[in-house]
N, C-alpha and C positions, 0 to 999 in steps of 0.2 A: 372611968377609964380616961387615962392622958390621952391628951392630942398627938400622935406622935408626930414627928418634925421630920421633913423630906424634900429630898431637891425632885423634881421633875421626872430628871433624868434616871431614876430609881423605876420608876413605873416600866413595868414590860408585862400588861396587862392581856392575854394569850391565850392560843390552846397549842399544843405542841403534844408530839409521840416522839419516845426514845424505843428503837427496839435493836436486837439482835434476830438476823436470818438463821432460820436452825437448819439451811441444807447447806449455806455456803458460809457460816459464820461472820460475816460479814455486821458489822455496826453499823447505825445509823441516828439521825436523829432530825426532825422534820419541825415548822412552827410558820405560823401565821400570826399577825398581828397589824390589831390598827394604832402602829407607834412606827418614826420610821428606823429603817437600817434595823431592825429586831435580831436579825439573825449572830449581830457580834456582842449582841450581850447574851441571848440564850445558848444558843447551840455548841456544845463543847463533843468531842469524839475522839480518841487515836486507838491506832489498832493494834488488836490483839489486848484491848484494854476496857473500854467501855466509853458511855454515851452520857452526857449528861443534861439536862432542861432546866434553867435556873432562872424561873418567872416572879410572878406577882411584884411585889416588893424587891426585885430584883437584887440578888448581892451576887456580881456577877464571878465572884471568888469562890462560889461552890461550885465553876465550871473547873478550871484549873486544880484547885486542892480535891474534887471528887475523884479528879482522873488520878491524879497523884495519888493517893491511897487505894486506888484500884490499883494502881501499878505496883505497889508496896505489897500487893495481896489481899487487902480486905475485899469482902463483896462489897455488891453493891449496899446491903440491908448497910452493911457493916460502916462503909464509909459513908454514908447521909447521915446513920444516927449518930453520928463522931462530930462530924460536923452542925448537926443540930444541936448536940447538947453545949456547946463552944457559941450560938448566937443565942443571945437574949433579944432578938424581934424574929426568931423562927415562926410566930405566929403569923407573920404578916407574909412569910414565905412560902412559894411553891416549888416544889423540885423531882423529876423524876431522872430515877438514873437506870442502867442496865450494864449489867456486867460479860465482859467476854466468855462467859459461862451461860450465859443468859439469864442470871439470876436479876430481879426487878428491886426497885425500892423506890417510894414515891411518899410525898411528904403534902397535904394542903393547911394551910396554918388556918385556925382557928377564926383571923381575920383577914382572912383572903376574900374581896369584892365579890359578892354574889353575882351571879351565881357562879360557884366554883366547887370545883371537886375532880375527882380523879375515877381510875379504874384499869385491874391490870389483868395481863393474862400471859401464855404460856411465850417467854421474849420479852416483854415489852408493857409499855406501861404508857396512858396518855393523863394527861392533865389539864386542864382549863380555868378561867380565872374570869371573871368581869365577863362573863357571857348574857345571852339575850335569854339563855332558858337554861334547864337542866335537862334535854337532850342532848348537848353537846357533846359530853366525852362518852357515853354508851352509846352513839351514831359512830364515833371514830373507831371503838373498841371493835364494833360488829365490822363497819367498813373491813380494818385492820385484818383482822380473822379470816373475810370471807374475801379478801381480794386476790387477784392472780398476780402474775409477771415477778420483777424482782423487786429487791426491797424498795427499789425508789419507787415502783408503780405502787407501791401496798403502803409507803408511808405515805404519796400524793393522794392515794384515795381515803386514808384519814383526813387529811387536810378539807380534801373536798367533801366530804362528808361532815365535816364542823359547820361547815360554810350553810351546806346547802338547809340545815336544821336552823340557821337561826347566826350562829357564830359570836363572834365578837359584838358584845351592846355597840359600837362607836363604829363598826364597820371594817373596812377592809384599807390596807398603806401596805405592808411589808411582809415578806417571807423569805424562807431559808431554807434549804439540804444540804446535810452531811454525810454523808458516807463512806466507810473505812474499812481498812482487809482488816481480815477477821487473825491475822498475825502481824505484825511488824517486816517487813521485808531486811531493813535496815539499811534500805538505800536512801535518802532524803529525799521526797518530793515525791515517790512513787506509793505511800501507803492507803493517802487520799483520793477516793475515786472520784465521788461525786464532792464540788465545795462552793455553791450555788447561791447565792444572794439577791433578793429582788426589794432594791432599800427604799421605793415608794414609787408605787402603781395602783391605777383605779382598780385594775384586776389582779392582786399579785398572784394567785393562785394561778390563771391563766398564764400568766407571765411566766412564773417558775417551769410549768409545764412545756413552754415554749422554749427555755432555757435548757431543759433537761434532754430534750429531742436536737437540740444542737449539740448538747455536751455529747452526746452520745454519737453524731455522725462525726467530732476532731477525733472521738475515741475511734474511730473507724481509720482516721484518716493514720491518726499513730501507731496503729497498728501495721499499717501500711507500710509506715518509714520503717519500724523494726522490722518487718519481714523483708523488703528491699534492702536493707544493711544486711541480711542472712542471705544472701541472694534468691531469695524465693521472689521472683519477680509476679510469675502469672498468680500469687494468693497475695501478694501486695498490690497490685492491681485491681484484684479484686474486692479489697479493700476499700481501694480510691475509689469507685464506681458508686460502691455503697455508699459510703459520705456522701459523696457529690448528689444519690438520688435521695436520701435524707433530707439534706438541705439545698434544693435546687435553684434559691435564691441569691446564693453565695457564690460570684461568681470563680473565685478563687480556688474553688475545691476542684473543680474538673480539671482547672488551670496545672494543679501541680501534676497529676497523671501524663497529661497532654508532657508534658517538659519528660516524665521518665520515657516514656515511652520513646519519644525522640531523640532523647540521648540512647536510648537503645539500639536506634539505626530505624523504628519503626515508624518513619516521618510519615507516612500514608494514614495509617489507624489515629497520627495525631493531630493531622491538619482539618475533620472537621471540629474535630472539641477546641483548638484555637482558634478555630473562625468563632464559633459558637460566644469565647469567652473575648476574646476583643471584640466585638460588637458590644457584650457587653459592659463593660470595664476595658476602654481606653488605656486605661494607666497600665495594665497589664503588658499591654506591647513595650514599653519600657523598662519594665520588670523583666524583660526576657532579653531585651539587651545588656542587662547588666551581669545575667549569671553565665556566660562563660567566662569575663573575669576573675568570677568570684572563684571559679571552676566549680560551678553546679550544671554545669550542662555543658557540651564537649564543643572545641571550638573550628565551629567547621562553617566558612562561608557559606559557603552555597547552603548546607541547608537551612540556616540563618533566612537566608533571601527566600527563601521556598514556605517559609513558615510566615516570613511579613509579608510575603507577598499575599497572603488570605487577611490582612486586616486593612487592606485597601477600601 
């Protein structure tokens, strides 16, 4: 056999799960690797379309052209084996994809760095490459199966579940989440829920998870801002609280509550959350002179004075 010829940058030696949620149709597609920034050459997804993993020997061209012939119609099976028969180094490739149908298809070539292999089930499909053993991807499978919550907790516990058997031979740099509505909205920028990158940490798994538990309290706080533009004040509020008790390190999140509320006329319910947040964060008292300007908050001396008057 020839020596086959490779730049570096081709290597995205991995275990990664592509699935679809069968309650909320929702895509996704998850990886870990010890290579860094992994997640912008494996993880492909759009919604209402499918998911794609395009590892080993990486050609990161069966993330884009898998979705495109998803989108055309083919399954999943349909479009990998389209694409496979069009590379002559498919041996050296790994690839699993999943269709907004939930249908699977998953490819390990022949010359994929042991240990490697794959394994699929009802959704979803994981795969692995240059591993420490041949536990890897039947610990993610079962993880995958038997975990709760939504799809991001159930692809994180594949991840941590590769980890915890053994994982990547070289160890631990980089990881990634994607996850997509299980239809196209057709507004730009709203179809993508989760789009999570962690491009080189001692712990990326930790990391990610610390990432996902933040992404998840601005999702609180967005919600927020949408239900205050409907004027549902007291469930955008409610909102705000929940972000801010998510992420209690952020001084900024209780920051913006404190400011609606005030512009409301409720200066009392806001004046301990801005004592609270300028002690913390200084520069925030200067951020609060500049929004009635902007006219983000109503321009009324005195209660100006009554609000700085707590960051003495």
């Amino acid at each position: 056999m020839n020596r086959t010829q490779f730049c570096p940058s081709e290597l995205a030696h991995t275990y990664s799960i592509v699935a679809r949620d069968s309650e909320t149709g929702q895509i996704g597609v998850a990886v870990q690797s010890h290579w860094f920034g992994v997640g912008r050459l494996v993880c492909w997804a759009e919604a209402g379309v499918g998911a794609v993993a395009t590892q080993a020997m990486v050609r990161v061209s069966y993330g884009p052209q898998g979705l495109e012939r998803m989108r055309q119609g083919l399954s999943a099976s349909e479009a990998l084996e389209e694409l496979l028969s069009a590379d002559e180094g498919r041996d050296l490739r790994q690839v699993g994809m999943v269709d907004a149908q939930g249908g699977v298809a998953v490819h390990t070539g022949t010359r994929c760095i042991a240990d490697a292999g794959h394994e699929t089930g009802g959704g979803f499909t994981v795969q692995a490459n240059m591993m420490a053993n041949r536990e890897v991807w039947p610990a993610m499978a079962q993880a995958y199966r038997e975990a709760e919550g939504d799809l991001a907790d159930r692809l994180l516990a594949a991840l941590d579940a590769a980890q915890a058997v053994g994982g990547d031979l070289r160890g631990k740099q980089s990881a990634a989440l994607r996850i997509v509505n299980a239809e196209p909205s057709g507004r730009p920028g709203e179809d993508t829920l989760v789009d999570l990158r962690v491009e080189d940490h001692p712990e990326p798994l930790l990391e990610l998870r610390r990432l996902v538990k933040l992404d998840r309290a601005y999702q609180h706080m967005n919600r927020g801002d949408a239900l205050l533009g409907d004027k549902r004040v007291e469930e955008a509020l409610a909102e705000y609280r929940t972000a801010a008790q998510m992420a209690p390190d952020i001084a900024e999140l209780p920051f913006w509550p404190a400011v609606t509320l005030a512009d409301l006329g409720r200066v009392e319910e806001a004046l301990p959350m801005f004592r609270d947040v300028f002690a913390r964060d200084p520069n925030l008292v200067l951020l609060l002179k500049r929004l009635p300007p902007a006219g983000l908050l109503r321009d009324d001396p005195e209660m100006m004075a009554r609000i700085l008057s707590v960051a003495q």
